[in-house]
C-alpha positions in Angstrom: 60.1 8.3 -26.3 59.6 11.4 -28.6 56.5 12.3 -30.4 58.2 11.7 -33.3 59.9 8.4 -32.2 56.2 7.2 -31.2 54.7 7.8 -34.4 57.5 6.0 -36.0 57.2 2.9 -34.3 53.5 2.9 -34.5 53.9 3.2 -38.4 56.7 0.9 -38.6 54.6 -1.7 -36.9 51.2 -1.3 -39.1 53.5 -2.0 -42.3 55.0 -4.8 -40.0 51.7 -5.9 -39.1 50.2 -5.9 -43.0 53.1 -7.6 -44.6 52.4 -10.3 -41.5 48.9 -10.3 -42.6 49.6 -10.5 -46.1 52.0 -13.7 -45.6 50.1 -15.4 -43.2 46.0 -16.6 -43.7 46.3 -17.3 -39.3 47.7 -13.8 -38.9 45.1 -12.3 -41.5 42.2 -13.9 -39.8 43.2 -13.2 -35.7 43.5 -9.6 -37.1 39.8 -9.5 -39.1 38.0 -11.8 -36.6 39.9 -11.2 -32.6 36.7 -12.0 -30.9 36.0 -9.6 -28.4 35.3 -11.8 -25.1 36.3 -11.7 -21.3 38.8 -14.1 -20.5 37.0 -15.0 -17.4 33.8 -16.1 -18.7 35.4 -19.6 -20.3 34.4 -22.8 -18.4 36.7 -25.1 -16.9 36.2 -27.3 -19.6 36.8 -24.7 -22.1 40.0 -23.7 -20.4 41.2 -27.4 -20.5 40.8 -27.3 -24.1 42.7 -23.9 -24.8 44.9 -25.3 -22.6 45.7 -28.4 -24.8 45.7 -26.6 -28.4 48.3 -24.0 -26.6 50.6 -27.4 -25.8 49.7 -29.3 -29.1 50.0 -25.9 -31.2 47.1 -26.0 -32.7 44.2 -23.9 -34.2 41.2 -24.5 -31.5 39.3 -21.8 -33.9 38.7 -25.1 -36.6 35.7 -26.8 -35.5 37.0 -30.1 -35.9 40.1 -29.7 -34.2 37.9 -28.0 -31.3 35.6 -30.8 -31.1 38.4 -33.6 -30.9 40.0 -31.5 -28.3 36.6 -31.5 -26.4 36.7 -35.1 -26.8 40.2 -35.8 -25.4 39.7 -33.4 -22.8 36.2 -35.6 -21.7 37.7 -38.9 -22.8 40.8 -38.1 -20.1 38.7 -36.8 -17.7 36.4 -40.1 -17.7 39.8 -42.2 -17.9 41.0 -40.9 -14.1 37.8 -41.1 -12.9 36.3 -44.7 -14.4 39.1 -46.0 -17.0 37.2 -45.7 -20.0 36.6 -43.4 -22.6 35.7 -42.7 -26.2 36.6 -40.1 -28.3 36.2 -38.5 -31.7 37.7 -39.6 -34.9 39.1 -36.3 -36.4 42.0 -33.9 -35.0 44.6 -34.6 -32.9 45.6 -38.3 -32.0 45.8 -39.9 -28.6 49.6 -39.7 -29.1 49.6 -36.3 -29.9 47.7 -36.0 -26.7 50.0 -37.8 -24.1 51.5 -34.5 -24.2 49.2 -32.8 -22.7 50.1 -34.1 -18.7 46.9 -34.2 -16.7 47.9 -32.4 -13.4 48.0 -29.5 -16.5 44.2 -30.1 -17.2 43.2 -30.4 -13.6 45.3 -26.6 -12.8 43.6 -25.6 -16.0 40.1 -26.7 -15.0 40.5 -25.3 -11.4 38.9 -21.9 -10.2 42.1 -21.2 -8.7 44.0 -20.1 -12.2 41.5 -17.6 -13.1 41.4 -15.9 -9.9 45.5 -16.1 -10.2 45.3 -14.5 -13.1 42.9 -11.5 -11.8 45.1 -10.6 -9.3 48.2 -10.7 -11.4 49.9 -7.1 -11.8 50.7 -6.6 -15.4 52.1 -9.5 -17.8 54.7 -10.3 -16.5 53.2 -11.1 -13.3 50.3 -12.9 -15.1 52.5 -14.9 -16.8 54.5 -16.0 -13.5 51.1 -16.6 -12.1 50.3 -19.0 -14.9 53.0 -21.1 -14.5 52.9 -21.4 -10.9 49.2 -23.0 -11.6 50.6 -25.1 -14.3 53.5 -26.2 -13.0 56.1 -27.3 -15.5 54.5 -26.1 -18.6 56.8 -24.4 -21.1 56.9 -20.6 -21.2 56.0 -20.3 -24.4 52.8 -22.7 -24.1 51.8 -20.5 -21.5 52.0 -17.3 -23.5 50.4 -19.7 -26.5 47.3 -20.5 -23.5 47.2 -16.8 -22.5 47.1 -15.7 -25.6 43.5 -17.9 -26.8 41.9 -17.2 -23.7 42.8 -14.1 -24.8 44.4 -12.7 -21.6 46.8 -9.6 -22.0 49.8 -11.6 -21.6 53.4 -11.4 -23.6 56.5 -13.3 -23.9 59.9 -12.4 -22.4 61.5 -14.7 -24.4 65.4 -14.0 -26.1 64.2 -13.4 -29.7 61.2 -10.8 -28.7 64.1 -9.0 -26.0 66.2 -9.2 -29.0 64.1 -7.0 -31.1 63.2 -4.6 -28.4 66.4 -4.4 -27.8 67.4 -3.6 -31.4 64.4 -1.1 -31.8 65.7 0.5 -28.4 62.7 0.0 -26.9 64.8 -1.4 -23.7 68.4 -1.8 -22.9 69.6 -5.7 -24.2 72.4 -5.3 -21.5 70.2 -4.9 -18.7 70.2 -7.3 -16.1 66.5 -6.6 -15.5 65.4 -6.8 -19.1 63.1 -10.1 -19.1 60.9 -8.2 -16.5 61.4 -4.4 -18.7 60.5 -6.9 -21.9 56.8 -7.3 -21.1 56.3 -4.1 -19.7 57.9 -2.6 -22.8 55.5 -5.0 -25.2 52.5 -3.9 -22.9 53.5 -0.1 -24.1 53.6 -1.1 -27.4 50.2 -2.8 -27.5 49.2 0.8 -26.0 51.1 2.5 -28.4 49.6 0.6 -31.7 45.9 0.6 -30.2 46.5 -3.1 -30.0 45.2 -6.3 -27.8 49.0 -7.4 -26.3 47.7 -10.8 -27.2 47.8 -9.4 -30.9 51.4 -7.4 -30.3 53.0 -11.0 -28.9 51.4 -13.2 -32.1 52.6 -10.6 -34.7 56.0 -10.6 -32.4 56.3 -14.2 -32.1 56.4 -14.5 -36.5 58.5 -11.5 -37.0 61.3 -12.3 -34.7 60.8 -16.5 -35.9 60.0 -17.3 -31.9 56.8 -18.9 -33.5 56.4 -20.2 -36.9 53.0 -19.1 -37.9 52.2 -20.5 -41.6 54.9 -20.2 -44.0 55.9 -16.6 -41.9 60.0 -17.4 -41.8 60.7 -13.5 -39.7 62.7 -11.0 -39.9 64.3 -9.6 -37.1 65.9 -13.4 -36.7 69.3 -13.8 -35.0 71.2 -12.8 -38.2 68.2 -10.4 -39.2 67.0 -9.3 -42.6 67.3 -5.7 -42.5 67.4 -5.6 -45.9 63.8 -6.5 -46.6 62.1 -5.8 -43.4 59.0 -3.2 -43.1 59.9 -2.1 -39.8 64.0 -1.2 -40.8 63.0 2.9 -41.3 62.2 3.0 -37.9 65.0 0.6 -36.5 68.2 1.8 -34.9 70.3 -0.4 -35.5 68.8 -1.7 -38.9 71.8 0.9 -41.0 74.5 0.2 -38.3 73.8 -3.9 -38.7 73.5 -3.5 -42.3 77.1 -1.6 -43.0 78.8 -4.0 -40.5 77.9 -7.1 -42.6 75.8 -8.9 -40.2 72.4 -8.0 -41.3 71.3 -9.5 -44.6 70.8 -7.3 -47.6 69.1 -9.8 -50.0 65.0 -8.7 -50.0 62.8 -11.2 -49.1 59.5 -11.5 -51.3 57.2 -10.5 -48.6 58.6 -7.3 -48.3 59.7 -6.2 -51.4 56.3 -6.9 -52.9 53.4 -4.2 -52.7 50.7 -7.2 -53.0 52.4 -8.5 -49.5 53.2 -5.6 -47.7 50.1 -3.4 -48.5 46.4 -4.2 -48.8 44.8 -3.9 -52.1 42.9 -0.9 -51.4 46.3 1.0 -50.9 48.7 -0.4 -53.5 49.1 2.7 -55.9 48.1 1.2 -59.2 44.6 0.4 -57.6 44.7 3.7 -55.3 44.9 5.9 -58.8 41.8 3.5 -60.3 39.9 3.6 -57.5 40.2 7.1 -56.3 42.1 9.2 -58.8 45.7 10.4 -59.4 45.2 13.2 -56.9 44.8 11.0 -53.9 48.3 9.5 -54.5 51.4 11.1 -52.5 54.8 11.9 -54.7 56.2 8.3 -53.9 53.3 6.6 -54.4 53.0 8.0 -58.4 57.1 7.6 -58.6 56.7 3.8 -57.5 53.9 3.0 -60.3 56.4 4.3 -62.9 59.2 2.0 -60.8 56.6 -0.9 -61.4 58.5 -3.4 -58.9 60.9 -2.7 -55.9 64.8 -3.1 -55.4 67.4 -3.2 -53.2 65.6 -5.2 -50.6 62.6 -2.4 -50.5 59.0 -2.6 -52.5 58.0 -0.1 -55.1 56.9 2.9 -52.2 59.6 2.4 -49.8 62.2 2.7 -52.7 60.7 6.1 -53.9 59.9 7.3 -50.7 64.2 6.5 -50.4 64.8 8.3 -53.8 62.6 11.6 -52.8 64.7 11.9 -49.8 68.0 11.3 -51.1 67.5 14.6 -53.3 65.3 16.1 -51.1 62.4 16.9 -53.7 60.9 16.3 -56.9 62.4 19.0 -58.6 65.9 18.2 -57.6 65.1 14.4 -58.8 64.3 16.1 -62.2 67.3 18.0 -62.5 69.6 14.6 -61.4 71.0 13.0 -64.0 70.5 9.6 -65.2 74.1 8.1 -63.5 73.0 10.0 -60.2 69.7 8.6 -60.0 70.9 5.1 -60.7 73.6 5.3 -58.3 71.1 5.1 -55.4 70.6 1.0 -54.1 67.6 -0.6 -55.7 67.3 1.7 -58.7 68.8 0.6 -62.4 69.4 2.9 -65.5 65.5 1.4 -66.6 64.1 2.7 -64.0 66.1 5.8 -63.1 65.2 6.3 -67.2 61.5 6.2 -66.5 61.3 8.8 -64.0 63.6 11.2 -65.9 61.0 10.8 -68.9 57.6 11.6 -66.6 59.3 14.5 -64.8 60.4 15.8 -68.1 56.8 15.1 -69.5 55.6 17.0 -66.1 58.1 19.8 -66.8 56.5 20.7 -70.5 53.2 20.2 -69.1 54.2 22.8 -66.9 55.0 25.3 -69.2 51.2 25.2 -71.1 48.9 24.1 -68.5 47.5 27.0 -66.8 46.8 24.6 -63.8 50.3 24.5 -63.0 51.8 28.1 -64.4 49.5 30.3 -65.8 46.2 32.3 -65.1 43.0 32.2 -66.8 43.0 35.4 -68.7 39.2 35.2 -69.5 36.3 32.7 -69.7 37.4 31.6 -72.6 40.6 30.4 -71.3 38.6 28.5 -68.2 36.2 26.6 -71.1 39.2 25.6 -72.8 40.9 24.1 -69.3 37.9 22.3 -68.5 36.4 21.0 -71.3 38.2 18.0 -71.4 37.8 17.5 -67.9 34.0 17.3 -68.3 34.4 15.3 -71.6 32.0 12.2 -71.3 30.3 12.8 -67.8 27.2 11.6 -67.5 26.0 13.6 -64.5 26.7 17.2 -63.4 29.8 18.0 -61.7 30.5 21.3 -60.2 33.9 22.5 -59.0 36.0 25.3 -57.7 38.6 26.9 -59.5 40.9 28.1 -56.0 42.9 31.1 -57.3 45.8 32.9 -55.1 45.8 36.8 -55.1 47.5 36.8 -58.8 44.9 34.8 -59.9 47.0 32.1 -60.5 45.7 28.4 -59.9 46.1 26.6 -56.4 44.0 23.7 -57.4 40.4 22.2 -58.5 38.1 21.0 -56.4 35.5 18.9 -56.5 32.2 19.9 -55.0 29.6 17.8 -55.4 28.2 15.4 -58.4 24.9 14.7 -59.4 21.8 16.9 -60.5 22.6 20.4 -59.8 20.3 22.4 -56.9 20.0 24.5 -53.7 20.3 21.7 -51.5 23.0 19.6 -53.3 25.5 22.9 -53.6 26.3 23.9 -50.3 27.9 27.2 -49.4 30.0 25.5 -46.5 31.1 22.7 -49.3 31.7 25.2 -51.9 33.7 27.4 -49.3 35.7 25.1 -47.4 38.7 23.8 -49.6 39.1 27.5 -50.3 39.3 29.1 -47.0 41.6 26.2 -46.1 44.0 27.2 -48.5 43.6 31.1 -48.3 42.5 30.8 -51.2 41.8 35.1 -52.2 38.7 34.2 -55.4 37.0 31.1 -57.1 35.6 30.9 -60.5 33.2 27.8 -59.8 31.7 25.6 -62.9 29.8 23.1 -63.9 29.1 21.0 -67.1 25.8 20.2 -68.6 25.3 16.6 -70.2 23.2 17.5 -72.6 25.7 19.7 -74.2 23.4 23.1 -73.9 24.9 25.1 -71.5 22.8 27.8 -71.2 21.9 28.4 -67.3 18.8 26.5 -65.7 17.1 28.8 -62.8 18.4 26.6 -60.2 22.0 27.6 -62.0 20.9 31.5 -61.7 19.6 30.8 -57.6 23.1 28.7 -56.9 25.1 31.4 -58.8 23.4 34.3 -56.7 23.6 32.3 -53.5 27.8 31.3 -53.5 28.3 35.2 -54.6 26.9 36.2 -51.5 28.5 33.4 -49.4 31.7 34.7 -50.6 31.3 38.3 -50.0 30.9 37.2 -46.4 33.8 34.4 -46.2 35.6 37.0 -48.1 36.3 34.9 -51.2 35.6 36.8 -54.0 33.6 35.1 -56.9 35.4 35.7 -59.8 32.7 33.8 -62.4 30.6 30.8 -62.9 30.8 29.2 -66.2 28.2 26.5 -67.6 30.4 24.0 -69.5 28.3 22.5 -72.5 29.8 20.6 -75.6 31.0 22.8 -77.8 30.3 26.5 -76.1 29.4 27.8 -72.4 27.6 30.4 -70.6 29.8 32.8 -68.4 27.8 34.6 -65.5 30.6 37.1 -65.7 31.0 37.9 -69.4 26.7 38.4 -69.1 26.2 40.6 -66.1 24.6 38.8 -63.7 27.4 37.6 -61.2 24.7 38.9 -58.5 22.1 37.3 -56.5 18.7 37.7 -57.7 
């Protein structure tokens, strides 16, 4: 597998793995709370009652549940030996139970499974090894038992070989593919920096070999390519799609940003929380999109319209019938984004940020006075200029009470020298609207000229930003350390 085939998968599967997450409160919390214990250190006891949620399918992580099953366990176990027992009144019924066959309990309580399981090579073998202890219990309970012990352990089964398969992962035709299919998962689990227990649950919902919650799958016999997180990074996703057999309809777990992403990432919150500069061209195209189409969500439908014209600017000079032609995007919305970039494009022409250069300090005052409008504390940036002293970009240095210790040459310097930045005009506002220079303003002044004489980042100016004026060190002669 490429480097770049690796990183696609391993992206593929974190949407996969939040959209999971987002649809399923089990998934969510075996993701937040895996507990991070040896498989070996469970009592018999213990093991006899993993062993009976993984065959009753249920939740031994619910105290009640757990302490019926303890019951059960105990109340059988006192049955065989005296034929009596009493057990609790909440979980699982004795009916329920009669499921659970007791030569599986006795294998499960015996020292011999765990030392089975230690010398097992890989999960394939441990699984084999599993059900050789407990003989006649279903594959997937095993998997279900490994899994809560938790022991690295994955199922082989057709619908998880059908999606490795259809990811290429391994060859579906392969008469050796149900032992390549746990090896292949193991990889996987190596690949994502994930417990293969956690690979084979996520696995399980996405292919519908488990039903987890109200999770109904994607990559299903007749898959939904058309709505599933992972189809960017599928092979066949396109090919099954444009033969008919894949569906196109989205399903509302993927074509929803509230499903697929956490909140911290959706874009609308991103830009709140962190500003519009921390949001990637797609993610600012899919807040003017609003909601998704075509079986993708908001992102994953710009990201597609980026691509299709191969930039921004070649979006902007689409028209309105060529944007809308793309799948998932109406004349609304293909309306919107031809408004922004238009709005973007006159911006363009007066905002010295994007086109221009700051002809004087006047000029620099009048750029950033409305960024400074309202602050309440000091903020000082850096004005990165290329060797027409044209703007790169602003940076943000630091924010609070300005001194020594708070502005720090390396800071100041380092977005700069990253982007070859050849001067800086740094600034800063006052609150109290008086912006003539403090001493500390003089010492910090002296200090980043001299920082940048040896960086070799010339210091074109430092301009105090008050209300209505500001104080250049340039226009006054003492761009110098003292």
């Amino acid at each position: 597998m490429t480097p770049e085939r690796r990183l696609a998968v391993a992206d593929a599967w974190a949407r996969a793995a939040e959209a999971l997450a987002a649809a399923s409160p089990t998934i969510a919390r075996h993701l937040a709370e895996r507990p991070e214990r040896d498989w070996r250190g469970h009592s018999a006891t213990e093991r006899q009652v993993l062993l009976a949620a993984a065959v009753l399918r249920l939740d031994p992580a619910v105290s009640a549940t757990r302490r019926r099953l303890r019951a059960l366990v105990a109340a059988r176990e006192e049955a065989r030996a005296h034929g009596s027992g009493t057990v609790a009144e909440d979980g699982p019924t004795d009916a329920q139970f009669a499921a659970v066959r007791d030569e599986w309990l006795a294998a499960a309580g015996s020292p011999a499974l765990p030392a089975a399981l230690a010398e097992a090579a890989g999960p394939a073998a441990a699984l084999r090894a599993a059900r050789k202890q407990l003989k006649g219990l279903p594959e997937a309970a095993a998997v279900r038992f490994l899994r809560l012990l938790p022991y690295p352990a994955a199922t082989a089964d057709p619908a998880r070989l059908r999606w490795l398969g259809r990811m290429g992962l391994i060859d579906p035709s392969s008469k050796t593919r149900r032992e390549d299919g746990p090896r292949a998962l193991a990889e996987l689990a190596e690949l994502t920096a994930a417990p293969l227990d956690t690979v084979d649950l996520l696995l399980g919902a996405f292919t519908g070999a488990e039903k987890v919650d109200t999770v109904n799958g994607w990559c299903l016999a007749r898959p939904r390519c058309g709505s599933c997180p992972m189809a960017p990074a599928c092979p066949a996703s396109r090919t099954l799609l444009e033969a008919g057999y894949a569906s196109e309809a989205a399903a509302e777990p993927s074509r929803s940003l509230a499903a697929t992403m956490l909140p911290q990432d959706r874009p609308r919150e991103k830009l709140a929380a962190r500003g519009g500069e921390s949001l990637t061209d797609a993610e600012l195209v899919a807040i003017l999109l609003r909601t998704g189409g075509g079986g993708d969500n908001a992102v994953t439908l710009a990201n597609r319209l980026i691509a299709k014209f191969g930039s921004l600017d070649r979006v902007a000079d689409a028209s309105v019938a060529e944007i809308s032609r793309l799948r998932g995007l109406g004349p609304v919305k293909a309306i919107t984004v031809k408004a922004a970039l238009e709005l973007a494009r006159r911006l363009e022409r007066r905002d010295p940020r994007l086109s221009g250069t700051f002809s004087d300090s006047k000029s620099v005052f009048q750029f950033l006075r409305g960024e400074f409008l309202g602050k309440k504390q000091e903020a000082f940036v850096a004005l990165l200029l290329n060797q027409k002293s044209q703007l790169i970009r602003m940076v943000k240095v630091t924010e609070g009470t300005l001194t020594q210790s708070l502005v720090h040459p390396r800071e100041a310097f380092k977005e700069a020298i990253r982007d070859a930045a050849a001067s800086v005009i740094f600034a800063h506002n006052h609150p109290s609207g008086d912006p003539a220079p403090s001493r500390d303003d003089r010492l910090i002044t002296g200090r980043l000229v001299k920082a940048g004489e040896l960086v070799g980042v010339r210091v074109l100016d430092h301009i105090v930003v008050g209300r209505d004026s500001y104080y250049s060190f340039a226009d006054d002669g003492r761009l110098a350390p003292e």
